[in-house]
PyMOL Python script that loads the backbone (N, CA, C, O; Angstrom):
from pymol import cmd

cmd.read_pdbstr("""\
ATOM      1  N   UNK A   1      26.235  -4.932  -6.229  1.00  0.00           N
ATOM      2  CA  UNK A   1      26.471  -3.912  -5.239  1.00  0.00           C
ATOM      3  C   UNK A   1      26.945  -4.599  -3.954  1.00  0.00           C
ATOM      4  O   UNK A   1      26.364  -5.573  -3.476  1.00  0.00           O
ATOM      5  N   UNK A   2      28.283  -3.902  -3.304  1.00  0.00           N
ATOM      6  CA  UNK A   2      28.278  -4.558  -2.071  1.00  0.00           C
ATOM      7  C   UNK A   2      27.684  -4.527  -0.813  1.00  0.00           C
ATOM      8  O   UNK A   2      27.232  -3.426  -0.498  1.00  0.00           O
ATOM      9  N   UNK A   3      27.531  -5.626   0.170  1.00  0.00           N
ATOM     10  CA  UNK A   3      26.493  -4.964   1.448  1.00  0.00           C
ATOM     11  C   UNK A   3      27.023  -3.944   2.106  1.00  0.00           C
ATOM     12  O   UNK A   3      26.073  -3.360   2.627  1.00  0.00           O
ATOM     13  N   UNK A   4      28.402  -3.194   2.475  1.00  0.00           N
ATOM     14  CA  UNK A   4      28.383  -2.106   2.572  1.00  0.00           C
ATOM     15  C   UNK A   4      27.916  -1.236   1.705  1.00  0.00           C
ATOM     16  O   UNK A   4      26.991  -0.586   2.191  1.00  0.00           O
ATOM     17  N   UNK A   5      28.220  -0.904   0.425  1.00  0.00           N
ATOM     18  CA  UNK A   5      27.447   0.088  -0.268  1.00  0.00           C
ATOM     19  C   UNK A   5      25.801   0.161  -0.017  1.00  0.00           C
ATOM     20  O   UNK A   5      25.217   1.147   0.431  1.00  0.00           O
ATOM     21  N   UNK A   6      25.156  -1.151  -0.420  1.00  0.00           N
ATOM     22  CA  UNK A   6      23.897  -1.412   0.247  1.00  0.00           C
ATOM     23  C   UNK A   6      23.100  -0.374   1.468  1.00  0.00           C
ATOM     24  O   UNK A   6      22.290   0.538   1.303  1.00  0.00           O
ATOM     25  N   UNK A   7      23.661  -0.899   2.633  1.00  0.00           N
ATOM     26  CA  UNK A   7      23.744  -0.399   3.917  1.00  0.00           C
ATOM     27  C   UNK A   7      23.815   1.093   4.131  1.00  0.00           C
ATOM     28  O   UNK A   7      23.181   1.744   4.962  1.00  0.00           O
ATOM     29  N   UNK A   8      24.677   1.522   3.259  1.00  0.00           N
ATOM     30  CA  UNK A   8      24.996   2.990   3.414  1.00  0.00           C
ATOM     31  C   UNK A   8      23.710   3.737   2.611  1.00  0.00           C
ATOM     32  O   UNK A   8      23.138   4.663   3.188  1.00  0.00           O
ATOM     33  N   UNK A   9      23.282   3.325   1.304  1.00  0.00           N
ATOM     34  CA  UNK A   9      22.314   4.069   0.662  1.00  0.00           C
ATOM     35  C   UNK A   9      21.021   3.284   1.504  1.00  0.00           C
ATOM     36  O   UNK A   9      20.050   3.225   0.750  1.00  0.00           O
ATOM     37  N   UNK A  10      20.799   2.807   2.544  1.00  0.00           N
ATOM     38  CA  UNK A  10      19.632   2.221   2.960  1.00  0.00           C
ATOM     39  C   UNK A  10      19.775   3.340   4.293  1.00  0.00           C
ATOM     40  O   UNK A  10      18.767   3.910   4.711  1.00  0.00           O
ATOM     41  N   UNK A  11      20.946   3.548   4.817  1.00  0.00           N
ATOM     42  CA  UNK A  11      21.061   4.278   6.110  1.00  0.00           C
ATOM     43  C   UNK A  11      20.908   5.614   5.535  1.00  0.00           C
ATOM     44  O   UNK A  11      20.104   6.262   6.206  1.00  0.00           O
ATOM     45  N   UNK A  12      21.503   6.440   4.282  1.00  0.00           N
ATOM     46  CA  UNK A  12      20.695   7.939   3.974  1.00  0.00           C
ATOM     47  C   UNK A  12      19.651   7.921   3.648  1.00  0.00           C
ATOM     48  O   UNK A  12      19.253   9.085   3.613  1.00  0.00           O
ATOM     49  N   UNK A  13      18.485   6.874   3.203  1.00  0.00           N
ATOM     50  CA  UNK A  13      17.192   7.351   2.664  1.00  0.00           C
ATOM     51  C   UNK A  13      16.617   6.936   4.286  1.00  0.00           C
ATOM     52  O   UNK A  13      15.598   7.582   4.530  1.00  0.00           O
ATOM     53  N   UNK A  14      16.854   6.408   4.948  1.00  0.00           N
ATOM     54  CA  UNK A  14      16.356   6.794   6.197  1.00  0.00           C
ATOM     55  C   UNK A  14      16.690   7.940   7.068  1.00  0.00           C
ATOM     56  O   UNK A  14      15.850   8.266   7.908  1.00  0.00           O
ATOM     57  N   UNK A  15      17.901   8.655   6.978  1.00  0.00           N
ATOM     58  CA  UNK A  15      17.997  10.002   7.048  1.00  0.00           C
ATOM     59  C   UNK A  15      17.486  10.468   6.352  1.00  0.00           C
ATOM     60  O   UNK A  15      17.009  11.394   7.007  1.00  0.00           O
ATOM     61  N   UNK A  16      17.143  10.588   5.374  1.00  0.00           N
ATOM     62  CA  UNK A  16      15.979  11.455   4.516  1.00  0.00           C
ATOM     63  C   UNK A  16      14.649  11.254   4.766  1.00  0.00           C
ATOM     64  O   UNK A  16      13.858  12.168   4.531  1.00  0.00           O
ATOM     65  N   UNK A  17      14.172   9.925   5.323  1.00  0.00           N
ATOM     66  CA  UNK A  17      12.749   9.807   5.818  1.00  0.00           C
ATOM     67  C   UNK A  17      12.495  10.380   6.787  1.00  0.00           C
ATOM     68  O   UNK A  17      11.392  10.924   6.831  1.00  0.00           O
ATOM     69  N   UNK A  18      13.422  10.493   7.973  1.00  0.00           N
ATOM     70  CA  UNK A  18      13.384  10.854   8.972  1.00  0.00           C
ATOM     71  C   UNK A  18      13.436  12.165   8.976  1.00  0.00           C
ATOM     72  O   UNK A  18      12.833  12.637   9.939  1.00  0.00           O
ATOM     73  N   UNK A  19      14.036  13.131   8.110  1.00  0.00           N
ATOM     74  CA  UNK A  19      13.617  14.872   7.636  1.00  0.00           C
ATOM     75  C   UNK A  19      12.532  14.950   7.476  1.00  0.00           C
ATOM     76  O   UNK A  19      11.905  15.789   8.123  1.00  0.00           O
ATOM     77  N   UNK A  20      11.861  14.087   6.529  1.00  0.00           N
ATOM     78  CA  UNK A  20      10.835  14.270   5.538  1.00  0.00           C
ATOM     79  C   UNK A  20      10.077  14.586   6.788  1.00  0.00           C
ATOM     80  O   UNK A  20       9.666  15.719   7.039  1.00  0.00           O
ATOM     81  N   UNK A  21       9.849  13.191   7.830  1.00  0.00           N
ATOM     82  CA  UNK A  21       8.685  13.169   8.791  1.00  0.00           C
ATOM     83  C   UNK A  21       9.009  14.328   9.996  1.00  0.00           C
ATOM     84  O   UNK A  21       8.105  14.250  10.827  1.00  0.00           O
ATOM     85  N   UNK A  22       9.770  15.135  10.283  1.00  0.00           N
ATOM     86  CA  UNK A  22      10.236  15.931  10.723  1.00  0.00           C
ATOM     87  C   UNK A  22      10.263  17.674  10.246  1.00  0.00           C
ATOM     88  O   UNK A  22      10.441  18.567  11.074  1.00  0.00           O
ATOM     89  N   UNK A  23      10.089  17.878   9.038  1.00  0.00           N
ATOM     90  CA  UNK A  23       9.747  18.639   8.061  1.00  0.00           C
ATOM     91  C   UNK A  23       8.114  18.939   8.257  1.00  0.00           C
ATOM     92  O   UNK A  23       7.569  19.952   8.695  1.00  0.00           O
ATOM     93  N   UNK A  24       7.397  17.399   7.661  1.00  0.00           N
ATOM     94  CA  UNK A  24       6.455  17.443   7.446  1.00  0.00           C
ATOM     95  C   UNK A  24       5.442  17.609   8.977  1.00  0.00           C
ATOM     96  O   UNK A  24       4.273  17.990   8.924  1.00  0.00           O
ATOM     97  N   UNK A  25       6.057  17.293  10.119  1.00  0.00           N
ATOM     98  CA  UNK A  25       5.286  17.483  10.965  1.00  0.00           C
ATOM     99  C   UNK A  25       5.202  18.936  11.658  1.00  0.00           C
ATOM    100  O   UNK A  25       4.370  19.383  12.448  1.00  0.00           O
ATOM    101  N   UNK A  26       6.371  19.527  11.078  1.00  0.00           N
ATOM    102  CA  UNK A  26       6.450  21.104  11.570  1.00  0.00           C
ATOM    103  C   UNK A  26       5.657  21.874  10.795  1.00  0.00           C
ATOM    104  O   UNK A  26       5.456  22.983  11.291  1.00  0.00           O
ATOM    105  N   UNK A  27       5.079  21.660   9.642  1.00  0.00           N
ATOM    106  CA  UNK A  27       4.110  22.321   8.451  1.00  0.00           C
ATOM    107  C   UNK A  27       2.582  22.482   9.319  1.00  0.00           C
ATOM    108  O   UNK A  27       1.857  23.388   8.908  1.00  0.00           O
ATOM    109  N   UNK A  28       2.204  21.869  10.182  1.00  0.00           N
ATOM    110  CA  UNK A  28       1.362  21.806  10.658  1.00  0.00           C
ATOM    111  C   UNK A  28       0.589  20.919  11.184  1.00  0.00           C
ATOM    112  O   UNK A  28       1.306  20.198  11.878  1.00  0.00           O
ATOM    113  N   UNK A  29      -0.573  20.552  11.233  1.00  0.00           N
ATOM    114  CA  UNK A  29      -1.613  19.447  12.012  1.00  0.00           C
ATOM    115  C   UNK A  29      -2.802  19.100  11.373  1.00  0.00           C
ATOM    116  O   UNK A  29      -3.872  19.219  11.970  1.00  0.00           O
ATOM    117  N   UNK A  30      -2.741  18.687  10.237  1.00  0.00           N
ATOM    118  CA  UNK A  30      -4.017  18.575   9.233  1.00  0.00           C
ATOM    119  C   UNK A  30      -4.242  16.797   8.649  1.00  0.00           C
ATOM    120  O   UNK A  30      -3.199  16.234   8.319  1.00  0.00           O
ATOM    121  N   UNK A  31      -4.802  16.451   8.602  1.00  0.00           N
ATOM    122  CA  UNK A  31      -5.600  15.202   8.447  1.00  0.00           C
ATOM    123  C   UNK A  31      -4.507  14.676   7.436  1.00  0.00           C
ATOM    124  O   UNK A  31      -3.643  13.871   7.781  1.00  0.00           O
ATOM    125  N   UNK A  32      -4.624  15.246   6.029  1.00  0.00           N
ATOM    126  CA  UNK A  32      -3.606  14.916   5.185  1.00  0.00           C
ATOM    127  C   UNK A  32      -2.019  15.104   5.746  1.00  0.00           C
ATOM    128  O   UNK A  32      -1.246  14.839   4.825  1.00  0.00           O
ATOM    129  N   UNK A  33      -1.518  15.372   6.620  1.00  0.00           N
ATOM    130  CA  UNK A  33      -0.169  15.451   7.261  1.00  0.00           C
ATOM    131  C   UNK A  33       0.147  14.630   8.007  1.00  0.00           C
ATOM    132  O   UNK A  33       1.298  14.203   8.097  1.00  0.00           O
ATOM    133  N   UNK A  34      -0.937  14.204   8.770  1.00  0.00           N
ATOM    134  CA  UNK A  34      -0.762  13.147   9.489  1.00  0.00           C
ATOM    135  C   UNK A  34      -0.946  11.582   8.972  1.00  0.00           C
ATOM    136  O   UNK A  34      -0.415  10.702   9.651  1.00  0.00           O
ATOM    137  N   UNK A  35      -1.654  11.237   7.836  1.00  0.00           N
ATOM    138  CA  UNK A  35      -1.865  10.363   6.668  1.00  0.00           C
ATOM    139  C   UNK A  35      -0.232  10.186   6.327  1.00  0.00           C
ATOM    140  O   UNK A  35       0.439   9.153   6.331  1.00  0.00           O
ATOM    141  N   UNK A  36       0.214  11.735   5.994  1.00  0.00           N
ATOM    142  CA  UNK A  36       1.740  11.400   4.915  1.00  0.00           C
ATOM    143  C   UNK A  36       2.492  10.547   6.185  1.00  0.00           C
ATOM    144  O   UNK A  36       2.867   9.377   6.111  1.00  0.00           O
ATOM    145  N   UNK A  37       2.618  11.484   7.424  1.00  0.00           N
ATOM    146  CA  UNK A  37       3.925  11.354   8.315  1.00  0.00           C
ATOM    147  C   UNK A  37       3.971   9.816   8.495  1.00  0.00           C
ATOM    148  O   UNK A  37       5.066   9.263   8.596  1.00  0.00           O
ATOM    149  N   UNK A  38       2.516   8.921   8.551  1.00  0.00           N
ATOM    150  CA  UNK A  38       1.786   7.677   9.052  1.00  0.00           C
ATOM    151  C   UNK A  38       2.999   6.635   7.847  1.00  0.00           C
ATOM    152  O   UNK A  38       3.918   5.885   8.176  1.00  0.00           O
ATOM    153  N   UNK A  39       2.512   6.993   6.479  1.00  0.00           N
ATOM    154  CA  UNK A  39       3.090   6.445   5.518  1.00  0.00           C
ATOM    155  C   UNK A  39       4.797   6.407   5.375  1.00  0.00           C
ATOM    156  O   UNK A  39       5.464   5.428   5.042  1.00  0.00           O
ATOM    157  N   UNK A  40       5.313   7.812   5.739  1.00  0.00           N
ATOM    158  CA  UNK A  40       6.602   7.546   5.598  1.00  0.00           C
ATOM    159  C   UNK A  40       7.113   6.570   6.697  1.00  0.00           C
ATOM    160  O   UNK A  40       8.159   5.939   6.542  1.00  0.00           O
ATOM    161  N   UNK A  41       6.265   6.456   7.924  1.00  0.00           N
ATOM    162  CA  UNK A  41       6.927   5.835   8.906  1.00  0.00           C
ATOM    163  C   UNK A  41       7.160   4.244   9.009  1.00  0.00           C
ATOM    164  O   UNK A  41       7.960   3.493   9.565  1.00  0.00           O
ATOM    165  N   UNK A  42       5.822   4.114   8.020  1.00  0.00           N
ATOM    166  CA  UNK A  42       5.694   2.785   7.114  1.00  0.00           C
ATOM    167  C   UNK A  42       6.701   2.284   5.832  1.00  0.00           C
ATOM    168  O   UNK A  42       6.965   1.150   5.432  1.00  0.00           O
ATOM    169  N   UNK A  43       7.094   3.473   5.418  1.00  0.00           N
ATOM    170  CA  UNK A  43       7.968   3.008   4.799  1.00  0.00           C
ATOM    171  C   UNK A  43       9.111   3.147   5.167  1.00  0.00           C
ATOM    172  O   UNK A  43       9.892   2.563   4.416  1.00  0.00           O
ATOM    173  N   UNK A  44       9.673   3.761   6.152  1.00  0.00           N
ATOM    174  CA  UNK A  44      10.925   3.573   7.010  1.00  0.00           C
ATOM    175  C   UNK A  44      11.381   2.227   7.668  1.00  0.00           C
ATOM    176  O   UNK A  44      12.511   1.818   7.937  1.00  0.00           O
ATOM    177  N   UNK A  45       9.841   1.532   7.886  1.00  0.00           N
ATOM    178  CA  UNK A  45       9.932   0.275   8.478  1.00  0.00           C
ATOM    179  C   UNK A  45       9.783  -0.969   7.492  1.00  0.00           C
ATOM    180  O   UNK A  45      10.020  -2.139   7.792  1.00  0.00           O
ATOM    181  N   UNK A  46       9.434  -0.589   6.511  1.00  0.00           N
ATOM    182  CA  UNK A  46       9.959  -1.226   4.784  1.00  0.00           C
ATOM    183  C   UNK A  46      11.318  -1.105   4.571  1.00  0.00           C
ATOM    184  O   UNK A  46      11.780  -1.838   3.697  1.00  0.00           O
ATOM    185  N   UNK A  47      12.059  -0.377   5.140  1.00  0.00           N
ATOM    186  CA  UNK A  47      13.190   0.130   4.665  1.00  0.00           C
ATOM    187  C   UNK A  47      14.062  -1.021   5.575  1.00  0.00           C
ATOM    188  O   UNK A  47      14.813  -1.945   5.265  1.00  0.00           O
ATOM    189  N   UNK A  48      13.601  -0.514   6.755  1.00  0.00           N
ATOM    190  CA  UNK A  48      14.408  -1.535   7.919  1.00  0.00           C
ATOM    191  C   UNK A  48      14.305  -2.520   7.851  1.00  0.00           C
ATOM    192  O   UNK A  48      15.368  -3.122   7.998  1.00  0.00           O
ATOM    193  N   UNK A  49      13.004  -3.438   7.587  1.00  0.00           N
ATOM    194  CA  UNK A  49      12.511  -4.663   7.504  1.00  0.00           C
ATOM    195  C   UNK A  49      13.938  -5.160   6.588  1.00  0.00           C
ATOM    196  O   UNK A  49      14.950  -5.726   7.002  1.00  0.00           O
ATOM    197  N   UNK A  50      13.508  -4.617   4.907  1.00  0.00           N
ATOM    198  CA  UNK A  50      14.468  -5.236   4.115  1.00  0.00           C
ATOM    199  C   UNK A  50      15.939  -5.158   3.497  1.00  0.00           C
ATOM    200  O   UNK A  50      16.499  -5.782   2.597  1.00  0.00           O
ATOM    201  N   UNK A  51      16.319  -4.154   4.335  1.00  0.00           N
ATOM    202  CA  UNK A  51      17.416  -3.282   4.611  1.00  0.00           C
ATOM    203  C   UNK A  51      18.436  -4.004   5.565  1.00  0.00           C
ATOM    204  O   UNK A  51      19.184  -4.952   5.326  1.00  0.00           O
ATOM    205  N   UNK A  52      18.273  -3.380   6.552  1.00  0.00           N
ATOM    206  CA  UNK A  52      19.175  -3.586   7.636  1.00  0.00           C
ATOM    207  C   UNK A  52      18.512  -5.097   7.914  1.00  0.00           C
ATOM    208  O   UNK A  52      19.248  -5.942   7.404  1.00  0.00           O
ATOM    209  N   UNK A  53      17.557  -5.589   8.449  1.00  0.00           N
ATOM    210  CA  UNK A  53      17.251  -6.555   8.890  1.00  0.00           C
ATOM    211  C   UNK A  53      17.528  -7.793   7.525  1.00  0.00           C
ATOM    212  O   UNK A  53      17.584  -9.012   7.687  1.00  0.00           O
ATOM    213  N   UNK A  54      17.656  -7.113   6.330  1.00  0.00           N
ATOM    214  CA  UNK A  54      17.931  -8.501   5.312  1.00  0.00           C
ATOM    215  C   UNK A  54      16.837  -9.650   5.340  1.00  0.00           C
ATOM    216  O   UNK A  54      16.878 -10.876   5.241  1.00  0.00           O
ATOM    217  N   UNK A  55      15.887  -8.746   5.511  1.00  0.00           N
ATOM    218  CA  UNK A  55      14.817 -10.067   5.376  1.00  0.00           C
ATOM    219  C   UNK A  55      13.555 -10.133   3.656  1.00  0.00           C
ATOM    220  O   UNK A  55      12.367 -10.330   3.397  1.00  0.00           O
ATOM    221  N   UNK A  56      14.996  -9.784   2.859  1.00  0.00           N
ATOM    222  CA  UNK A  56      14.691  -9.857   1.209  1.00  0.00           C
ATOM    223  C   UNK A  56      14.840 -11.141   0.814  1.00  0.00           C
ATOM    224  O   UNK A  56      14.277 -11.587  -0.186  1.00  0.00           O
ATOM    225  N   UNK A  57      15.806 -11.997   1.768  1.00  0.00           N
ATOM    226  CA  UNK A  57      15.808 -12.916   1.336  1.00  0.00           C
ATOM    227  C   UNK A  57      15.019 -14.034   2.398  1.00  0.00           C
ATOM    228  O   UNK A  57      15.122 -15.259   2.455  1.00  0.00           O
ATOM    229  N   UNK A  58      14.371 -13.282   3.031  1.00  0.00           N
ATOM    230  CA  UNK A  58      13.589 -14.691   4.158  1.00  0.00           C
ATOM    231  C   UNK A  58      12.116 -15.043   3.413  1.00  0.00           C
ATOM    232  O   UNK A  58      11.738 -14.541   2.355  1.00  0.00           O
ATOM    233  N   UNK A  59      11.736 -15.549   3.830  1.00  0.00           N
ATOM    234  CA  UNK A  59      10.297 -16.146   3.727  1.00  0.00           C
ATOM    235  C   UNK A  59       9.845 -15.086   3.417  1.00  0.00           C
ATOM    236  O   UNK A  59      10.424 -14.037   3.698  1.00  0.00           O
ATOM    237  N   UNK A  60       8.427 -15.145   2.610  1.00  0.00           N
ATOM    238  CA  UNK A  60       7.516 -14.267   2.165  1.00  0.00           C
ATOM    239  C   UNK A  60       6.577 -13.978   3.634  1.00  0.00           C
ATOM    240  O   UNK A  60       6.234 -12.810   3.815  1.00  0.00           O
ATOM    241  N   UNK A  61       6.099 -15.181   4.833  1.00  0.00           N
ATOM    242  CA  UNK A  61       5.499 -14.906   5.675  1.00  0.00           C
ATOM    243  C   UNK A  61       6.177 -14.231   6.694  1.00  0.00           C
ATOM    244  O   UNK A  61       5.409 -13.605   7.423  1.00  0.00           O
ATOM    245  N   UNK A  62       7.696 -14.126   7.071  1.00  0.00           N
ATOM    246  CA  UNK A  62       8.196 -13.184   7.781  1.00  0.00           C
ATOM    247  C   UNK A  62       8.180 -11.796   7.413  1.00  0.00           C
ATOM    248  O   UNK A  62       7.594 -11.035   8.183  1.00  0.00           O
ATOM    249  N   UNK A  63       8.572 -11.450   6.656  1.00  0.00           N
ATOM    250  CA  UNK A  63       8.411 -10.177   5.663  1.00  0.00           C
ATOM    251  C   UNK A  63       7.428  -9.500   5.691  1.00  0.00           C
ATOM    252  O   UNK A  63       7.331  -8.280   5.825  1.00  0.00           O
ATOM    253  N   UNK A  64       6.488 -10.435   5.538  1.00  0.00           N
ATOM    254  CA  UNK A  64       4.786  -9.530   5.576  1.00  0.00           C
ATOM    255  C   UNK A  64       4.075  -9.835   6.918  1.00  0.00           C
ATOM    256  O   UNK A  64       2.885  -9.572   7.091  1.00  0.00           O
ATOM    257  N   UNK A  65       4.799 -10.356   7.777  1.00  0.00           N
ATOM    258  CA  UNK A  65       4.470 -10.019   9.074  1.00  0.00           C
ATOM    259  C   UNK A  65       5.249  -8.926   9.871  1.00  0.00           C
ATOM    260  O   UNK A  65       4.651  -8.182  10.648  1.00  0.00           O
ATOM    261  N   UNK A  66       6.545  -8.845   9.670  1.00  0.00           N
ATOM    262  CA  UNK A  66       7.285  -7.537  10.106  1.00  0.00           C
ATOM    263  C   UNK A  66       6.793  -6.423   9.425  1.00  0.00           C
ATOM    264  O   UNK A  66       6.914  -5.408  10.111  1.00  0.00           O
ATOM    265  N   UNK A  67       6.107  -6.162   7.955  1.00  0.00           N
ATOM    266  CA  UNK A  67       5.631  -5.115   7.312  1.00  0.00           C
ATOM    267  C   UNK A  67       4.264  -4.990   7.639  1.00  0.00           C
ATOM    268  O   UNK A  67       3.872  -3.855   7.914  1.00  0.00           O
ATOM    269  N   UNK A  68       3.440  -5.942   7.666  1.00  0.00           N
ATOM    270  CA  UNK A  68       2.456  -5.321   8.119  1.00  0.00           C
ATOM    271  C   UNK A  68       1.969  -5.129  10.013  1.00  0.00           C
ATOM    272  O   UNK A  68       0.852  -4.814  10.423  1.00  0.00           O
ATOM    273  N   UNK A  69       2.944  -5.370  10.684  1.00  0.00           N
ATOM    274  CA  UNK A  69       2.842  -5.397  11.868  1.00  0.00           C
ATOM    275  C   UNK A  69       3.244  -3.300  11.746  1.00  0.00           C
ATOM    276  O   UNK A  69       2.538  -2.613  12.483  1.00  0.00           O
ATOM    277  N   UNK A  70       4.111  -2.676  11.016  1.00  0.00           N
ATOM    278  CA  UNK A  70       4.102  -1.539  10.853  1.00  0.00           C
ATOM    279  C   UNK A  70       2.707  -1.009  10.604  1.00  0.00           C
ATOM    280  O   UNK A  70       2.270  -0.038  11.221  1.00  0.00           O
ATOM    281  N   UNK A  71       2.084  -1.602   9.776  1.00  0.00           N
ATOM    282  CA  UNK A  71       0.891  -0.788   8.727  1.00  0.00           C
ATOM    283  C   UNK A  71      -0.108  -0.527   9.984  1.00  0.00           C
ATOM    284  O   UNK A  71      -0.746   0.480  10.289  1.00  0.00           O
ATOM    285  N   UNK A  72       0.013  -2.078  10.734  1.00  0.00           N
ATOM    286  CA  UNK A  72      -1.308  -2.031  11.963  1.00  0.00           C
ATOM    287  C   UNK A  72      -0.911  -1.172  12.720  1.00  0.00           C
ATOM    288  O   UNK A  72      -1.863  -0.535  13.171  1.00  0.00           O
ATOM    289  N   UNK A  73       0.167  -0.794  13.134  1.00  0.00           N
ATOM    290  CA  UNK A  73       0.579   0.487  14.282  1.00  0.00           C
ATOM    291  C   UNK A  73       0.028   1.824  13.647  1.00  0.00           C
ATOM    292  O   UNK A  73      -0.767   2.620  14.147  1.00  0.00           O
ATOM    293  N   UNK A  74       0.608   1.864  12.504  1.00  0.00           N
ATOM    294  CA  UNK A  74       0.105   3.493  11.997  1.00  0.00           C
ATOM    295  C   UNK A  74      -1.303   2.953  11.792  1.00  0.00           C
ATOM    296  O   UNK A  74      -1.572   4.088  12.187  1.00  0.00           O
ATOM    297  N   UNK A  75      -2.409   2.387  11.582  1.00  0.00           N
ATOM    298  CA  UNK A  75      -3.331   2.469  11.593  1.00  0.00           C
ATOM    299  C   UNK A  75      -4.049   2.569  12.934  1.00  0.00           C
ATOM    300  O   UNK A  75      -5.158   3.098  13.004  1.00  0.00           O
ATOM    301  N   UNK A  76      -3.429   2.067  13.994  1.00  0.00           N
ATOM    302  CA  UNK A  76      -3.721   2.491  15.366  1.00  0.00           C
ATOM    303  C   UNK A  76      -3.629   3.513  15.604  1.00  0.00           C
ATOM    304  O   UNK A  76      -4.532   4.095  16.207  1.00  0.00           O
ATOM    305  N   UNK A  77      -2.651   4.045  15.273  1.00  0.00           N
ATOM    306  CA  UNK A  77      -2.195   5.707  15.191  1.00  0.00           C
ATOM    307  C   UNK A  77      -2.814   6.753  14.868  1.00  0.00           C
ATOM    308  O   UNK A  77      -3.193   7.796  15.400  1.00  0.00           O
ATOM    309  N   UNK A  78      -2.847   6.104  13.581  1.00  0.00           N
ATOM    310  CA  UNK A  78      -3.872   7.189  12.375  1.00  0.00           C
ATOM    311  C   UNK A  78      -5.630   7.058  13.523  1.00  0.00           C
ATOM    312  O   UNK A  78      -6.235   7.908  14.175  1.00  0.00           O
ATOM    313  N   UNK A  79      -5.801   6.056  13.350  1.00  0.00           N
ATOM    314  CA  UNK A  79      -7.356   6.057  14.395  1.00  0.00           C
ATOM    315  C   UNK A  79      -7.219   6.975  15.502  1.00  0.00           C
ATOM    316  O   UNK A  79      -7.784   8.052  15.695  1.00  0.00           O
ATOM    317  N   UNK A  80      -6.353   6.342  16.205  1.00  0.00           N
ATOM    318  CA  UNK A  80      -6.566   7.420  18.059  1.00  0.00           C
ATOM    319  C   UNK A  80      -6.192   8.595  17.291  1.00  0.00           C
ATOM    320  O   UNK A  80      -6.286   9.378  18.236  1.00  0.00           O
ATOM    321  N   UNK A  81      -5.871   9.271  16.402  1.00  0.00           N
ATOM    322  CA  UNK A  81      -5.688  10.745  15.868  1.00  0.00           C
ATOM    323  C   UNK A  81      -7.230  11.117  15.990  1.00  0.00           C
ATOM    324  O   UNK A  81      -7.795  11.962  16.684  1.00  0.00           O
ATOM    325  N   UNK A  82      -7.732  10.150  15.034  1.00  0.00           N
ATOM    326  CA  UNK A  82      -9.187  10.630  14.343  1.00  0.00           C
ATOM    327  C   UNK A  82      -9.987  10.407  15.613  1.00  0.00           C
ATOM    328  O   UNK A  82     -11.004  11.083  15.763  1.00  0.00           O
ATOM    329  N   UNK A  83      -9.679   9.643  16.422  1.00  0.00           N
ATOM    330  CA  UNK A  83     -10.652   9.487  17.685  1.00  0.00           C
ATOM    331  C   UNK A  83     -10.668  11.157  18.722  1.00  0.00           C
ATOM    332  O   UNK A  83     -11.574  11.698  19.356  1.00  0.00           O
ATOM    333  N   UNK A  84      -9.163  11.557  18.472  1.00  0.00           N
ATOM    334  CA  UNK A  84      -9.052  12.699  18.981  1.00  0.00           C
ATOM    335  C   UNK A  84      -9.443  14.293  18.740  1.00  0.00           C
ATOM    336  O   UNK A  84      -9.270  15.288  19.443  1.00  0.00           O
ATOM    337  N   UNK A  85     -10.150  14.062  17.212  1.00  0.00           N
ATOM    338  CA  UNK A  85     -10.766  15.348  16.749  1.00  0.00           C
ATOM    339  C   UNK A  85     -12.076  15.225  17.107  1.00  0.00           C
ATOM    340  O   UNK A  85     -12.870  16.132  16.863  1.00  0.00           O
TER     341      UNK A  85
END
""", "prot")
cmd.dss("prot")
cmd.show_as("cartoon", "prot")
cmd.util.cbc("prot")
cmd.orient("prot")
């Protein structure tokens, strides 16, 4: 596959994540909604990490420091939610 083709199906499923979490946050305000929106945003930044940023082919310790530096935000996130009910 070429890195334009690449690029392009990496740039619509992030238009599609970005519905999803946009969709899903207009449905309402419920524990499980805010869990999903947390996850897609995590995987948007999976997307970017190894996507656009091309870091499929870097080190295993860059990778899982740009990915889980996502996970710790939505888990900050997800907390001050739960701190807020």
């Amino acid at each position: 596959m070429s890195a334009s083709r690449f690029l392009l199906i990496c740039w619509a499923a992030l238009a599609a994540l970005s519905v999803c979490t946009v969709v899903l946050a207009q449905t309402g305000a419920t524990w499980l909604l805010s869990v999903a929106v947390l996850l897609v945003a995590v995987g948007k930044a999976w997307l970017i990490t190894d996507g656009f940023m091309e870091m499929r082919h870097a080190p295993r310790l860059w990778r899982w420091l740009m990915v889980s530096w996502a996970v710790v935000l939505a888990v900050v996130v997800g907390l001050t939610l739960v701190s807020l009910d």
